[in-house]
MARPA-658244 format. One record per atom (N, C-alpha, C): residue number from 1; residue in three letters; atom name; x, y, z. Coordinates in Angstrom, 3 decimals. Layout:
<recs>
+---------+------+------+----------+----------+----------+
: drenmar : kese : gugu :        u :        v :        w :
+---------+------+------+----------+----------+----------+
:     NUM :  ALA :   CA :        X :        Y :        Z :
...
+---------+------+------+----------+----------+----------+
</recs>
This chain:
<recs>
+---------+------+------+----------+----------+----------+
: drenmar : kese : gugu :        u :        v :        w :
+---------+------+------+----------+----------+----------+
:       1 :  UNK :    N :    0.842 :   -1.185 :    0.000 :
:       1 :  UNK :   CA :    0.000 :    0.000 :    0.000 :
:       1 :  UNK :    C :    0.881 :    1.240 :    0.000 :
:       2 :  UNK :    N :    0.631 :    2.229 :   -0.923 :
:       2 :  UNK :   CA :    1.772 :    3.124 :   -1.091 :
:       2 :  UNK :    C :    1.055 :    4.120 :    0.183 :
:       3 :  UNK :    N :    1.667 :    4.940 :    0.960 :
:       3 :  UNK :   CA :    1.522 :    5.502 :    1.910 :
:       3 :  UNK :    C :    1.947 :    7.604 :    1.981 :
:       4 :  UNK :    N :    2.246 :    7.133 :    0.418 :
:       4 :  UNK :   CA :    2.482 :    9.100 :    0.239 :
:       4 :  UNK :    C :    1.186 :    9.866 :   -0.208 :
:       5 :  UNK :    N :    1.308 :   10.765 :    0.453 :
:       5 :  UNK :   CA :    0.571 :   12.490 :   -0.381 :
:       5 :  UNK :    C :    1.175 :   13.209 :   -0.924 :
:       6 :  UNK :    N :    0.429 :   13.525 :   -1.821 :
:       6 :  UNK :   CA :    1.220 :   14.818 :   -2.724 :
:       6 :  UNK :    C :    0.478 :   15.907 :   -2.319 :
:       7 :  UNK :    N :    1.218 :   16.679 :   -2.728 :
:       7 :  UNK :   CA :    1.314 :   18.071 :   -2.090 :
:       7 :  UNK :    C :    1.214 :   19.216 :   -2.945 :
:       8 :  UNK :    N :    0.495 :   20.378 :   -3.036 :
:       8 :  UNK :   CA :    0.392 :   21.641 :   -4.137 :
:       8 :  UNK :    C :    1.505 :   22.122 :   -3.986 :
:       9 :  UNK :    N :    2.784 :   22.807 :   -5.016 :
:       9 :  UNK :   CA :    3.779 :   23.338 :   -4.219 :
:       9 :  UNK :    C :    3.959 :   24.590 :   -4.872 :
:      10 :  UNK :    N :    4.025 :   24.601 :   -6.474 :
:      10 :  UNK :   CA :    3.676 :   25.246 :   -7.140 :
:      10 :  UNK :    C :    2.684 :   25.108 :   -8.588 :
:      11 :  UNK :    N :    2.979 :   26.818 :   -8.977 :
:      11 :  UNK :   CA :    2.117 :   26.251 :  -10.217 :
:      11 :  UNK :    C :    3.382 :   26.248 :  -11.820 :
:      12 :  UNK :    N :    2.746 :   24.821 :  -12.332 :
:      12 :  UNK :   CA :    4.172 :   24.499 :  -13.399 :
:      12 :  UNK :    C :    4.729 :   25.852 :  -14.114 :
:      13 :  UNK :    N :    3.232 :   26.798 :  -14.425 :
:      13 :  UNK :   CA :    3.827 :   28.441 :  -15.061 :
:      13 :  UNK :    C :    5.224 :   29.189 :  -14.497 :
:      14 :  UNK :    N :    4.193 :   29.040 :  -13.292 :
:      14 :  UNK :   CA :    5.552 :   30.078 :  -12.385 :
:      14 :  UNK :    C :    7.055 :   29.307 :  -12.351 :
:      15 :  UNK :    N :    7.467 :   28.286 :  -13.238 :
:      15 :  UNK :   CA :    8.517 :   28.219 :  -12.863 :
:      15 :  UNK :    C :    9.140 :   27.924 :  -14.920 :
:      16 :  UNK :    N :   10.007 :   28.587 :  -15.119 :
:      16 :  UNK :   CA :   10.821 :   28.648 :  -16.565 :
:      16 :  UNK :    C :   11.843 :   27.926 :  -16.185 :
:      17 :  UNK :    N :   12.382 :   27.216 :  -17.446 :
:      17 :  UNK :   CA :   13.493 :   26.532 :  -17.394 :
:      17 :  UNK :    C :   14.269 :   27.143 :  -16.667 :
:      18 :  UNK :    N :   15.250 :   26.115 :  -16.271 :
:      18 :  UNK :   CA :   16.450 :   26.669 :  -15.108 :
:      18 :  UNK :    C :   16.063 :   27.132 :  -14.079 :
:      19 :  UNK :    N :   14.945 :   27.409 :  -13.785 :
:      19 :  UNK :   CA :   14.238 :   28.084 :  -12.295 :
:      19 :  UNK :    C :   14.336 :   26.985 :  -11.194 :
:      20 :  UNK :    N :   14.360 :   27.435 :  -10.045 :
:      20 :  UNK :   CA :   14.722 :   26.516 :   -8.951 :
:      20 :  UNK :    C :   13.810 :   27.501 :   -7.827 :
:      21 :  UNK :    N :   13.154 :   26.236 :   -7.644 :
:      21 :  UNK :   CA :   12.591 :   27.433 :   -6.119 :
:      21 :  UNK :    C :   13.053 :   26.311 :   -4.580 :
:      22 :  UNK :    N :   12.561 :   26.766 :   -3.510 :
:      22 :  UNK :   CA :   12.653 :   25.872 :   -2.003 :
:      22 :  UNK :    C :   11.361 :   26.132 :   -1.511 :
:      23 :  UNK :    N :   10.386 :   24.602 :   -1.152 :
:      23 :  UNK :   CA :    9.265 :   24.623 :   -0.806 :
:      23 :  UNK :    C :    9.571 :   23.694 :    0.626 :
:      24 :  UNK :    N :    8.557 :   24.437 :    1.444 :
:      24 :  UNK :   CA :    8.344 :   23.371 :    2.598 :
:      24 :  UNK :    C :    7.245 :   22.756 :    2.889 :
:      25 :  UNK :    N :    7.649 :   21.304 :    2.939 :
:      25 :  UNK :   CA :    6.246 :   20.632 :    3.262 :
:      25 :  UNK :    C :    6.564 :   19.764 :    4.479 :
:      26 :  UNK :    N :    5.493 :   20.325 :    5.693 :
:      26 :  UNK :   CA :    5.832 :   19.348 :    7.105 :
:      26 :  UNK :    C :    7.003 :   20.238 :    7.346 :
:      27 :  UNK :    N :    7.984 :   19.236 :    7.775 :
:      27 :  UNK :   CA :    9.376 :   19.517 :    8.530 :
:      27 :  UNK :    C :   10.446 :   19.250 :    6.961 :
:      28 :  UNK :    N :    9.966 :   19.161 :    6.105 :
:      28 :  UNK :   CA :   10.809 :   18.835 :    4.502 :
:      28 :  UNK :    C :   10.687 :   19.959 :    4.341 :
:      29 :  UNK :    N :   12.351 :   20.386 :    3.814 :
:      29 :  UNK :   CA :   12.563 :   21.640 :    3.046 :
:      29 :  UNK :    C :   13.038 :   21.215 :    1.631 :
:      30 :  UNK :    N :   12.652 :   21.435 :    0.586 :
:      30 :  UNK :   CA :   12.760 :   20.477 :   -0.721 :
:      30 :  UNK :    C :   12.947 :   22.022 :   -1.678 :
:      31 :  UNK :    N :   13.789 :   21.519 :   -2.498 :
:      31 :  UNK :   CA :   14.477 :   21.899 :   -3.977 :
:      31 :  UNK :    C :   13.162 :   21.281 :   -4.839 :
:      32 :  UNK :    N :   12.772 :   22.542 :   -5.285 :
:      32 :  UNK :   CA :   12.096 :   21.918 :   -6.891 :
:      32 :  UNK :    C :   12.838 :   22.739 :   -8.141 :
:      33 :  UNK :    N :   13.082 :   22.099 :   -9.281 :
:      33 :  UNK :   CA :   14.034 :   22.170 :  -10.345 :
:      33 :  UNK :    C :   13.372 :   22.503 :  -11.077 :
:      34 :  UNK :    N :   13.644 :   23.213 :  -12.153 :
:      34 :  UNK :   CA :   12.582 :   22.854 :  -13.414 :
:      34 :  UNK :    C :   13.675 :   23.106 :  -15.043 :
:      35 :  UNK :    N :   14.051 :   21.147 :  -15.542 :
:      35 :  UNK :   CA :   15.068 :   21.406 :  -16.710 :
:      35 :  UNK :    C :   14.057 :   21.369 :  -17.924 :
:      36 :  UNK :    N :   14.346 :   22.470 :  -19.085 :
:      36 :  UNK :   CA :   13.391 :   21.925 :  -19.873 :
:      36 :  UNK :    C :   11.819 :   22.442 :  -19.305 :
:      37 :  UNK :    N :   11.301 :   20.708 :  -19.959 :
:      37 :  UNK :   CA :   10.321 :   20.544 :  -19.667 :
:      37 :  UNK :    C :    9.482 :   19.906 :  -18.209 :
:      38 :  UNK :    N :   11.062 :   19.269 :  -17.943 :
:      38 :  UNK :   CA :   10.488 :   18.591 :  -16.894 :
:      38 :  UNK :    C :   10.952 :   18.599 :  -15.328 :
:      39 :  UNK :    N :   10.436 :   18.390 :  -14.510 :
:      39 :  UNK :   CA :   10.678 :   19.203 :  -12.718 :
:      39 :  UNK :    C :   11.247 :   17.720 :  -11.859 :
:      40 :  UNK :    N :   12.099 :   18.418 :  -11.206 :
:      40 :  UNK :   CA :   12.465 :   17.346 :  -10.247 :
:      40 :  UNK :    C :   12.451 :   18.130 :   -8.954 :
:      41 :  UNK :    N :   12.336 :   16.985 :   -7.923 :
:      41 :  UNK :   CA :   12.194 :   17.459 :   -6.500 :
:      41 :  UNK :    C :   12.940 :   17.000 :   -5.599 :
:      42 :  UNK :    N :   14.168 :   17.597 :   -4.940 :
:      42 :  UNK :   CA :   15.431 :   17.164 :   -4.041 :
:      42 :  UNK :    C :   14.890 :   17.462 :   -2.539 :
:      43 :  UNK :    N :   15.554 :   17.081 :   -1.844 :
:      43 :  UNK :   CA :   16.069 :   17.255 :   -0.689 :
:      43 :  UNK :    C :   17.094 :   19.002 :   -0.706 :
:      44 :  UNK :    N :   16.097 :   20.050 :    0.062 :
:      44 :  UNK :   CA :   16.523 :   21.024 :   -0.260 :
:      44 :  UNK :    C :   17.837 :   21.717 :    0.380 :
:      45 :  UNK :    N :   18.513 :   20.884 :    1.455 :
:      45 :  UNK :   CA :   19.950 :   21.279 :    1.997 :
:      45 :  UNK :    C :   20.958 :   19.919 :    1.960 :
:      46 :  UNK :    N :   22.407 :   20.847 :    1.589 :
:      46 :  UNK :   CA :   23.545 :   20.079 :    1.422 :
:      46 :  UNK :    C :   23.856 :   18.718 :    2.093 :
:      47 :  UNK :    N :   23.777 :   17.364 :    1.269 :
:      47 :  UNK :   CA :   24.006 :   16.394 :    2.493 :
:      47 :  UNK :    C :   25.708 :   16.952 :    2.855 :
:      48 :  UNK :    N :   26.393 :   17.633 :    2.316 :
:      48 :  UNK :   CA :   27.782 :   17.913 :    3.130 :
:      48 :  UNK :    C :   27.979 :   18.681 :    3.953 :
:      49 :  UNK :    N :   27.544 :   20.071 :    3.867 :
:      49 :  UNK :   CA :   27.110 :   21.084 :    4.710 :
:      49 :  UNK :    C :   25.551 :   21.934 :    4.669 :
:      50 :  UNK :    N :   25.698 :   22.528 :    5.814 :
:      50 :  UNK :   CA :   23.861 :   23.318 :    5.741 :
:      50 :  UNK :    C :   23.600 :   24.064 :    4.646 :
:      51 :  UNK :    N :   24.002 :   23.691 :    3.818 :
:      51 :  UNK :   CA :   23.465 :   25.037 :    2.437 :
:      51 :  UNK :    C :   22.289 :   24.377 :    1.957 :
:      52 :  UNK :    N :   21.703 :   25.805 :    1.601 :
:      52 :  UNK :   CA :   19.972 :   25.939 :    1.205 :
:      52 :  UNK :    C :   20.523 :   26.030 :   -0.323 :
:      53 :  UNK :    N :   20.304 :   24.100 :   -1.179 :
:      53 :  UNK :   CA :   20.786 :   24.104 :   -2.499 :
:      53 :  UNK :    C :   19.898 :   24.986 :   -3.593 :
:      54 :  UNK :    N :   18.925 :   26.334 :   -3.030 :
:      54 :  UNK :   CA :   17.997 :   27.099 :   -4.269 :
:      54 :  UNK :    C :   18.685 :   27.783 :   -4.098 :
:      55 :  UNK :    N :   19.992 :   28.181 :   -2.824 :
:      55 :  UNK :   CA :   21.178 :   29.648 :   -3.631 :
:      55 :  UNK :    C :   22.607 :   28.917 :   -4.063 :
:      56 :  UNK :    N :   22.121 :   27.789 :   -4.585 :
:      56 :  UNK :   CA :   23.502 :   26.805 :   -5.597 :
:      56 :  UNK :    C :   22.988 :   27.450 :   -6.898 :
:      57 :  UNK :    N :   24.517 :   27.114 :   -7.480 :
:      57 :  UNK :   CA :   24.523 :   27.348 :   -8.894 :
:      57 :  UNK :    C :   24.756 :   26.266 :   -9.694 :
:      58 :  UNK :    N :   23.329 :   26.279 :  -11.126 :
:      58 :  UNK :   CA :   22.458 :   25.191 :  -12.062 :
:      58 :  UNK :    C :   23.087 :   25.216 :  -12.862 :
:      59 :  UNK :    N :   24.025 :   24.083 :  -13.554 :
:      59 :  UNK :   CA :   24.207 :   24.309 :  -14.903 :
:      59 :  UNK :    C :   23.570 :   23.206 :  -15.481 :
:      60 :  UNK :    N :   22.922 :   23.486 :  -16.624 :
:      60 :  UNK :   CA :   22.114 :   21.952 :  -17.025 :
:      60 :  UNK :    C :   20.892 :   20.932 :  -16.351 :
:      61 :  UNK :    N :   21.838 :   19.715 :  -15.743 :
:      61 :  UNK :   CA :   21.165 :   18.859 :  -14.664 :
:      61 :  UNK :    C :   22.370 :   18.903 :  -13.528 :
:      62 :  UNK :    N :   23.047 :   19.880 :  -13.391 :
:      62 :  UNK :   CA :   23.834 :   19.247 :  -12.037 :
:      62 :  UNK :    C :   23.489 :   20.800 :  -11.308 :
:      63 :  UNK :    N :   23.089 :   20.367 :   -9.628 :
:      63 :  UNK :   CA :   22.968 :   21.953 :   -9.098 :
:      63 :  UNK :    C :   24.744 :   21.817 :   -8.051 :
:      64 :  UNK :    N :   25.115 :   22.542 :   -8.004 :
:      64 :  UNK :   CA :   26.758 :   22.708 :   -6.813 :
:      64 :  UNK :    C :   26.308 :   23.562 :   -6.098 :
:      65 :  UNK :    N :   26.939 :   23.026 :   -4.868 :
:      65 :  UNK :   CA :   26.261 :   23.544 :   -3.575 :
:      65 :  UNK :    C :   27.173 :   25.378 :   -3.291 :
:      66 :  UNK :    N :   26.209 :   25.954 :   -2.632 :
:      66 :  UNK :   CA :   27.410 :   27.129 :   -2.375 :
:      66 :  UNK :    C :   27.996 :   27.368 :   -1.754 :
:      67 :  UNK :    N :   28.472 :   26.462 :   -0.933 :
:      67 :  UNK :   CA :   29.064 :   26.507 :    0.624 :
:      67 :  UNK :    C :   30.739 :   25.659 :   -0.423 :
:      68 :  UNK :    N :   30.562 :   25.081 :   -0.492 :
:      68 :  UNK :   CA :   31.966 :   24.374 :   -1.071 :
:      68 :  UNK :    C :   31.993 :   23.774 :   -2.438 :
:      69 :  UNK :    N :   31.297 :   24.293 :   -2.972 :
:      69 :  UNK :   CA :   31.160 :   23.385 :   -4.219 :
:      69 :  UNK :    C :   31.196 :   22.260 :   -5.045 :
:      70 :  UNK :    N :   30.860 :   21.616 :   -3.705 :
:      70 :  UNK :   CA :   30.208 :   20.037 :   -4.030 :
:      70 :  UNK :    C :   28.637 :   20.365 :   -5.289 :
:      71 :  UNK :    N :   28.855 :   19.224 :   -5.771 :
:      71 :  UNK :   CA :   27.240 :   18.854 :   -6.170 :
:      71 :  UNK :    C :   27.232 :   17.601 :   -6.911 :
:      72 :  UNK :    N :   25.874 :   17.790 :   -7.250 :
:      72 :  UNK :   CA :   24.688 :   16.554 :   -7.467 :
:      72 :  UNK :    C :   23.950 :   16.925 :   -8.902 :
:      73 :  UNK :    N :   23.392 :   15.716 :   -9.437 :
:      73 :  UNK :   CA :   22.948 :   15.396 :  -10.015 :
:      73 :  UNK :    C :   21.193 :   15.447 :  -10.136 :
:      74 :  UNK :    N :   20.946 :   16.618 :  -10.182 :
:      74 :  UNK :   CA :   19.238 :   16.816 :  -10.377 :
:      74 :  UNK :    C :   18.414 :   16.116 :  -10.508 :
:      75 :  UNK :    N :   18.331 :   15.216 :  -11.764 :
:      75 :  UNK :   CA :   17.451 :   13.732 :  -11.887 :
:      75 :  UNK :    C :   17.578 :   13.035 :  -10.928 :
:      76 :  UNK :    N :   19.068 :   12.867 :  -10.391 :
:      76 :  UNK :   CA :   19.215 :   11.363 :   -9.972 :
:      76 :  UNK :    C :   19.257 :   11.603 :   -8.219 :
:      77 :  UNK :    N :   19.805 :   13.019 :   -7.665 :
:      77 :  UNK :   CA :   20.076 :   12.818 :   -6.580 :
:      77 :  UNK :    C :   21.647 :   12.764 :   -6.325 :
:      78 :  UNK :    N :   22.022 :   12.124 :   -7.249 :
:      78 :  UNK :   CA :   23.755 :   11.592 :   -6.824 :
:      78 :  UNK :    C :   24.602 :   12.764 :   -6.670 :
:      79 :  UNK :    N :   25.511 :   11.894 :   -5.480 :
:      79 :  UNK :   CA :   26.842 :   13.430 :   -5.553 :
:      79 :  UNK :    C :   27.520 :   13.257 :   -6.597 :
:      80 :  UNK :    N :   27.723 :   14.118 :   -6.946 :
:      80 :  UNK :   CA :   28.967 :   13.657 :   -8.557 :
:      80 :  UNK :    C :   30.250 :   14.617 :   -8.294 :
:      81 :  UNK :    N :   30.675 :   15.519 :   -7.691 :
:      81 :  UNK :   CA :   31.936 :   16.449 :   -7.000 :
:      81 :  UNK :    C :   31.672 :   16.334 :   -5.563 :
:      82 :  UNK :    N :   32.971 :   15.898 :   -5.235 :
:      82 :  UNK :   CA :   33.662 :   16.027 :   -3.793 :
:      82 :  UNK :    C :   33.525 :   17.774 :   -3.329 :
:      83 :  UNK :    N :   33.594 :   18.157 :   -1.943 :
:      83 :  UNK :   CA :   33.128 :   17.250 :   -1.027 :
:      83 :  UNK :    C :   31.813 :   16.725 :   -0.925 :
:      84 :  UNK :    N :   31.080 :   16.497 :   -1.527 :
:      84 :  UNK :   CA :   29.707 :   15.753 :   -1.588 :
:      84 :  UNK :    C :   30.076 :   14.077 :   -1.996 :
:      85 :  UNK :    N :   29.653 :   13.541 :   -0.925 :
:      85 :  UNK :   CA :   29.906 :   12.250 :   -0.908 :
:      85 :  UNK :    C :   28.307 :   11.478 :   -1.087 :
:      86 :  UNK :    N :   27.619 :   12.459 :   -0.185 :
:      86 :  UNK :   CA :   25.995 :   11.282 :    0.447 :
:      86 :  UNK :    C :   24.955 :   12.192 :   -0.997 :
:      87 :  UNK :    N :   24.404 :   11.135 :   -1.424 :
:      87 :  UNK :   CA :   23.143 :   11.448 :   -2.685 :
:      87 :  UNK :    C :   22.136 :   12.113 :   -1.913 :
:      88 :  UNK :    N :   21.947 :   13.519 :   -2.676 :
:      88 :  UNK :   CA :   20.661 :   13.765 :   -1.895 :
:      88 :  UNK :    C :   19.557 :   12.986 :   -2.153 :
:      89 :  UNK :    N :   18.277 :   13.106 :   -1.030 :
:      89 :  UNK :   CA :   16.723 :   11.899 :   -1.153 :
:      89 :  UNK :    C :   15.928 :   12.866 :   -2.182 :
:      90 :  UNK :    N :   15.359 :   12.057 :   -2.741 :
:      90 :  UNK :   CA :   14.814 :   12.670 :   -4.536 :
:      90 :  UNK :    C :   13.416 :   12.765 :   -3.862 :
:      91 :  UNK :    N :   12.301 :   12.864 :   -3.994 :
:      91 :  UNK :   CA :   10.996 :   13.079 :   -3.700 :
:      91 :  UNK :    C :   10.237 :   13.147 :   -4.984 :
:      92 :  UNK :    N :    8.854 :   12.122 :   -4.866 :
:      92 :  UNK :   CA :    8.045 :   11.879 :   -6.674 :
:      92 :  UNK :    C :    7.773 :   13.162 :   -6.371 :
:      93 :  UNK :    N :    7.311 :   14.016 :   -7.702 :
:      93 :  UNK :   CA :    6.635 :   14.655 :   -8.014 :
:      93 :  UNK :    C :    5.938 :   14.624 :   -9.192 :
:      94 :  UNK :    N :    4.915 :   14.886 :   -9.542 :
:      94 :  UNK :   CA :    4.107 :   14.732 :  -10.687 :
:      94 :  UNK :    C :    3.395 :   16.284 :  -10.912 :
:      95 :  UNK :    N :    3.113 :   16.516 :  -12.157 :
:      95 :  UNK :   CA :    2.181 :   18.068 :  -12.671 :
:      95 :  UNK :    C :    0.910 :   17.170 :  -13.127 :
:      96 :  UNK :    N :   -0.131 :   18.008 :  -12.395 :
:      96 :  UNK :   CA :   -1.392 :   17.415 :  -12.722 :
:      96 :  UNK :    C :   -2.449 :   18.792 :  -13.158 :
:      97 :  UNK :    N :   -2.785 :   18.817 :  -13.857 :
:      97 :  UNK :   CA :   -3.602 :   20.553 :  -14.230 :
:      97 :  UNK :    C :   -2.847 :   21.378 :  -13.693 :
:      98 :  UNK :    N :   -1.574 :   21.531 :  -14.479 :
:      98 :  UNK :   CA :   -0.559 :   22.877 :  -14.477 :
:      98 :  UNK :    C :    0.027 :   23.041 :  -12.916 :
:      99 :  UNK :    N :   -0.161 :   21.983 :  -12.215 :
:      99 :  UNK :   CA :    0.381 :   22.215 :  -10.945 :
:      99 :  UNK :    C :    1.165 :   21.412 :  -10.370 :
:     100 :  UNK :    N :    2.057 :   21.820 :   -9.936 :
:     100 :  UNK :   CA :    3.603 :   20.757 :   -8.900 :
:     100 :  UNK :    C :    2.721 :   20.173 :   -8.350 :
:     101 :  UNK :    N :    3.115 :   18.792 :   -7.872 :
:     101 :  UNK :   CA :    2.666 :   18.020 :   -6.671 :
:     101 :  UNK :    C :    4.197 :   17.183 :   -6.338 :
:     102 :  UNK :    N :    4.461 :   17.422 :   -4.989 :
:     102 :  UNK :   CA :    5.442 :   17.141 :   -4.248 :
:     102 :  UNK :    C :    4.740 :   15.857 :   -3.432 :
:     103 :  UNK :    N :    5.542 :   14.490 :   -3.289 :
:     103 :  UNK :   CA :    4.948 :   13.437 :   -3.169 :
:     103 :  UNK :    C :    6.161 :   13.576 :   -1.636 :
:     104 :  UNK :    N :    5.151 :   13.018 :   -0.346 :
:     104 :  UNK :   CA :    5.623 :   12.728 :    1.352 :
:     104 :  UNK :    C :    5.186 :   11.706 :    1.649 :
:     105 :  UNK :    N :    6.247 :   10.572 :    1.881 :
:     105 :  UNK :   CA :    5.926 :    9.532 :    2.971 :
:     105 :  UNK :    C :    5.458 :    9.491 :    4.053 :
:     106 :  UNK :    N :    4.094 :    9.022 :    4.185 :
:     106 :  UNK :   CA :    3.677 :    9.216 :    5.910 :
:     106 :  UNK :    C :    4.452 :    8.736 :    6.781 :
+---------+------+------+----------+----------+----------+
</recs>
């Protein structure tokens, strides 16, 4: 039995390629991406240090953190530059009538 809710977070308009916003849902502070066409939803601080990854800098699909310039891999989560070792946790999201939905494990 799948046990998540999704969540309104934004609306798909308000966000243009390369846009990155930080939404909170509960006690989750989450990265939403938007490459293209399509949105991904991170874990919104550094697994290496406390940086808030929506003031990292996007190139493509990889966001680098701004505290040391580690980063990760947007789709996937993965660290791909040292010092980032731990993958950030990815979170579903789906657009359903023009709107983010951010998916939480109960």
């Amino acid at each position: 039995m799948d046990s998540t809710t999704f969540h309104r977070v934004a609306a798909a308009d308000d966000l243009s390629d390369g846009d990155v916003i930080e939404v909170k849902v509960g006690d989750d502070v989450i990265t939403v991406f938007r490459i293209g066409d399509e949105f991904h939803a991170t874990a919104g601080i550094c697994t290496h240090a406390y940086a808030r990854l929506v003031e990292g800098y996007v190139e493509g699909d990889i966001v680098e953190c701004p505290y040391h310039g580690g980063s990760f891999d947007i789709r996937t989560g993965k660290a791909v530059a040292s010092p980032c070792t731990v993958d950030l946790k990815r979170y579903p999201l789906r657009v359903e009538a023009g709107e983010i939905l951010v998916g939480i494990e109960a």
